[in-house]
Structure formats: structure tokens, C-alpha cells
N, C-alpha and C positions, 0 to 999 in steps of 0.2 A: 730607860727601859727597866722594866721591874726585875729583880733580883727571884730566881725561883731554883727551888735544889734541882738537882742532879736526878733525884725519884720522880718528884713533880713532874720535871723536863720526860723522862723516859715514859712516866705513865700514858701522859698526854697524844705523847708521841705514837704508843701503842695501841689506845683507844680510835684516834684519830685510824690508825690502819685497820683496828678490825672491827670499823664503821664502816670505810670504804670494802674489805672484805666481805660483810654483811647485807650491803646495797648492793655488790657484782652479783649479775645472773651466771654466775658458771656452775660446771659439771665435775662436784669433787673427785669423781671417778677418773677424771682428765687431767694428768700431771701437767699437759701443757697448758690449759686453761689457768689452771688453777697459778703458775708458773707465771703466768701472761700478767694477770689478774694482780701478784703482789709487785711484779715488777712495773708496774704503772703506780703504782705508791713512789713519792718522792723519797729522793735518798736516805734523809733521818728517817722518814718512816720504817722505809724498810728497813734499813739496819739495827733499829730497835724492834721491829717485828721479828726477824731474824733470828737475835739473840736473845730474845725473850723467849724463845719457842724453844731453842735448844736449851736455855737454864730451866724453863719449866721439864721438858722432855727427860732432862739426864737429871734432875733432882727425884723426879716423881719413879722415873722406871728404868733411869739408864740410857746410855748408847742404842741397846737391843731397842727399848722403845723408841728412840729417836727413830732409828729408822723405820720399825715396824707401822710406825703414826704415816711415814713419807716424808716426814720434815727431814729426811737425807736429801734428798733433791736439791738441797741448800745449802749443805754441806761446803760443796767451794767458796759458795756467796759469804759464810761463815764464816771459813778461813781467812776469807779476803778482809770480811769487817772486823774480825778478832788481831790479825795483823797492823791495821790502820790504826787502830784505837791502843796500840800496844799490850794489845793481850798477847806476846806470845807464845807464854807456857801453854797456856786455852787452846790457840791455834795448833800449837802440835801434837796434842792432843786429841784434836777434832781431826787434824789430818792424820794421824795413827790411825783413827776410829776406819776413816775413810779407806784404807790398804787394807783394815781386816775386812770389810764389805766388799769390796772392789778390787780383789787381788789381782784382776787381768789390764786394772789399769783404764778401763772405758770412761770416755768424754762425752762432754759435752750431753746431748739430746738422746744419745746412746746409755751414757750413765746412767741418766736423768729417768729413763723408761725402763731401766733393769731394777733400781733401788724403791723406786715406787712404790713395788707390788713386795718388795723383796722380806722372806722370813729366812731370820739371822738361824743357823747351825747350830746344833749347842757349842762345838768349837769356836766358833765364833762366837759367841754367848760368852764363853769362859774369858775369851782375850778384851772383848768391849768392856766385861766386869774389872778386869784390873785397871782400865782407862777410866769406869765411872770412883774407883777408889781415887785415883790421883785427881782427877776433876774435881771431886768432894774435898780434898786435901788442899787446894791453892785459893779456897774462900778467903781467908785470912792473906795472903801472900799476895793475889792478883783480883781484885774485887772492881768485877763487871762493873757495875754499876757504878763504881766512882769512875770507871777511865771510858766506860760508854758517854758517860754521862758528861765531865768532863771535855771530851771529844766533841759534843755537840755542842755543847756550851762555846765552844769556840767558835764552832761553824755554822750557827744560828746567831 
């Protein structure tokens, strides 16, 4: 089998999901559609879809953007593939993000329909900015894309 990086592997990876994203008939307006839609991507896909969306989200505009785009709805899914792939500094940081959103603690299809639509406080706004400083701070320490990348390479 041919030898391919870790970028190659992840791009491919990503392309391929938002091919299949591009060819779904769904209703962006519809967190469950839309919800439904990435989860029928196989697991690399998704979990490079995933994490692609939060590194582009929290480089470009933040936490605040993260959620204000709706890619919170993913948030757990996140945590879960930041977790697996041994990102944990990422991971608790995503799950901080998560408690300043979600202070009451709501699951599941409950969360999923409250963070949707959800525009962050500027309190919140303040606390998500100290989470995109340390997020921007563990490029160098904990680099996605080699232990994404990595990770796959093993399970591909």
C-alpha cells in the first residue's frame, strides 16, 4: 500500500465528507437533518470532518463562532474524537467551551436544539476568548493533525 502523509490522508478524508455533504438533499435550517446527514459519513470521515470544522471555526473567529456557525451540535462528538486520538489538552478545552454554552448541563437532542440557534452573551463571549487563547497556544505542544492523522493511519 502506498505511503501517503498524515495532510494527504486528512484532506482526502475531508473532501470525500464534503462531497457527500454537497450531494445530501437536506434542510440546513434542520440541526437534525443536517446531524443525520454527517453521521452516515463513515467514521474517518467524520472524525476528520469534525475536527476540521472546529480548527477552521476557532482559528478564524473563536469558540463564539464555533457555536454561532452551529458546529456546537458536535461539540460531544468532538470531545469524544479529540479524546481517542489523544488530544486531551483540545478535549478540555472543547469541553470547557461546552459548560460556558450549556451551563444547565442539557443532552443529547435537547442540547443539540438549544446550541443550534444559540447566540453566545458577551459573558460568554469574554470566557470562550480566554479558551480560544489557550487553544491558539497548544499548536506547537499538541498538533491535530499529526495525532489526527496518525490515528487514522493506523485504523485505515
Amino acid at each position: 500500500m502506498e505511503e501517503i502523509s498524515n495532510r494527504a490522508l486528512i484532506s482526502r478524508l475531508y473532501s470525500s465528507a464534503e462531497q457527500q455533504l454537497e450531494a445530501a438533499s437536506f434542510d440546513m435550517e434542520s440541526w437534525t437533518e443536517w446531524y443525520q446527514v454527517v453521521q452516515k459519513l463513515t467514521d474517518p470521515e467524520k472524525m476528520v470532518y469534525v475536527i476540521v470544522k472546529l480548527n477552521q471555526s476557532v482559528t478564524n473567529g473563536g469558540f463564539a463562532e464555533f457555536y454561532e456557525t452551529s458546529f456546537g451540535v458536535f461539540a460531544p462528538e468532538i470531545i469524544h474524537v479529540l479524546s481517542e486520538i489523544q488530544a486531551v489538552a483540545s478535549a478540555e478545552i472543547v469541553s470547557n467551551s461546552l459548560s460556558i454554552i450549556n451551563p444547565t448541563g442539557l443532552l443529547d437532542d435537547a442540547y443539540k436544539a438549544f446550541v443550534f440557534d444559540i447566540e453566545p452573551t458577551e459573558e460568554q463571549r469574554t470566557q470562550l476568548y480566554a479558551l480560544d487563547v489557550r487553544y491558539d497556544q497548544l499548536q506547537d505542544a499538541e498538533n491535530l493533525e499529526d495525532l489526527l492523522g496518525g490515528y487514522l493511519q493506523q485504523l485505515i
